[in-house]
C-alpha positions in Angstrom: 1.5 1.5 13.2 4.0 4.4 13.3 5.4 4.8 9.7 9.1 3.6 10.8 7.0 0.1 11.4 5.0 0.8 7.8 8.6 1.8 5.9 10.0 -1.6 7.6 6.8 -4.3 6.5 7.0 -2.7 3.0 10.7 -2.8 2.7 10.8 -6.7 3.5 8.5 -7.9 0.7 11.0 -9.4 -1.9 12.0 -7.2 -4.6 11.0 -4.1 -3.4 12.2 -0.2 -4.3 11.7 2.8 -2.7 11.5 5.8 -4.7 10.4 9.8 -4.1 9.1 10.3 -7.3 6.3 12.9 -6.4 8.9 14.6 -3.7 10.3 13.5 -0.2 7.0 13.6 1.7 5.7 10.9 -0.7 7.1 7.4 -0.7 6.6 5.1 -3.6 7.1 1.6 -3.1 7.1 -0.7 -6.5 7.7 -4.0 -7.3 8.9 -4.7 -10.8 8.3 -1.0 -12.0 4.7 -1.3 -10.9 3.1 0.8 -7.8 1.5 -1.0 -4.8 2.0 1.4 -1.6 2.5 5.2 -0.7 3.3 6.1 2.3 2.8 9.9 3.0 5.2 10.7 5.5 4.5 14.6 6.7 0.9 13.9 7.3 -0.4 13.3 10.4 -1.6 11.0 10.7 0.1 8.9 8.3 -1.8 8.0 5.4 -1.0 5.1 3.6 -2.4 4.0 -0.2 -3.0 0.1 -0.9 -4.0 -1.7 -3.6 -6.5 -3.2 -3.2 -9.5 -6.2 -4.9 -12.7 -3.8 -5.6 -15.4 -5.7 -3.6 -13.1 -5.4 -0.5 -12.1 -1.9 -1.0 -15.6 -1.6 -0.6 -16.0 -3.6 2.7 -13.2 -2.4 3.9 -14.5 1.0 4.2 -17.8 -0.1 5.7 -16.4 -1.6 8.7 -13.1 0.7 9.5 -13.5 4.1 9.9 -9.5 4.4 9.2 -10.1 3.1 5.3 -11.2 5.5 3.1 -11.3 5.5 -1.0 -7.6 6.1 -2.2 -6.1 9.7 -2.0 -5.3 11.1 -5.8 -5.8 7.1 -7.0 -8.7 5.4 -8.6 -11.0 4.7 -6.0 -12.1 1.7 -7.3 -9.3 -0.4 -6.6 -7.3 1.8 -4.1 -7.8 2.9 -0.5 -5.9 4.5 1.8 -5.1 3.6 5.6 -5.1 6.3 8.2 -2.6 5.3 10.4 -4.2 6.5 13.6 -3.9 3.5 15.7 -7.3 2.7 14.8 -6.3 -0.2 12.7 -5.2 -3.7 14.5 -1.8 -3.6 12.8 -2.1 -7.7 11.4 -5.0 -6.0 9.3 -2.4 -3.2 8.3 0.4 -5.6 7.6 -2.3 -8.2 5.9 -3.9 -5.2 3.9 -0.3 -4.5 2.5 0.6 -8.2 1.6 -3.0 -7.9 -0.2 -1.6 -5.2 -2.3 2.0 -6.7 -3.0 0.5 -9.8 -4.3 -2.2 -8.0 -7.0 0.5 -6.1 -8.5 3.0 -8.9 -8.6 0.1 -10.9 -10.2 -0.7 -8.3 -12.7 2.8 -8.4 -14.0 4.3 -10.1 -16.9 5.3 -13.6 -16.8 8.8 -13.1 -17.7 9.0 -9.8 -15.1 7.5 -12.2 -12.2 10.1 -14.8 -13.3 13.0 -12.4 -13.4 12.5 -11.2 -9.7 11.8 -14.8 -8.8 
């Protein structure tokens, strides 16, 4: 996945920004205020950081050599995605729905119903 196709399967998930808070190599994408992707865009290869549940982080990273613990994030419930072309893009595009949906769960009822 080049990270025109990355920028484009974040972008479509409802409610979505897309900031440069860290600078314009590093993009930030939040839903309600809250973090679930960065996309670093001078890299290469891309790197991208996901959310992600802590036992899968963990078997993620067993079986794909292109998932690693999360770049400056807790490694615990973080990895990041080398976007090499290693990594079937459904898993990609799966991985980032995966992320999307723990951080819209983790928010507040009334911020989940306001973006609603």
């Amino acid at each position: 996945m080049n990270v025109e196709r990355a920028r484009e399967v974040l972008l479509k998930k409802a409610q979505v920004s897309e900031e440069t808070p860290f600078g314009p190599e590093v993009l930030v994408y939040k839903v309600g205020g809250k973090m679930f992707a960065l996309l670093t865009i001078e890299e290469v290869p891309v790197r991208m950081n996901l959310k992600c549940d802590p036992e899968r982080a963990l078997d993620l990273r067993d079986r794909h050599q292109g998932i690693i613990p999360g770049y400056h994030m807790n490694k615990k419930h973080w990895n990041t995605l080398v976007l090499d072309q290693t990594l079937p893009k459904p898993l990609i595009e799966e991985l980032i729905d995966h992320s999307y949906d723990l951080v819209f769960a983790s928010l507040t009822k009334k911020v989940r119903e306001s973006l609603e």
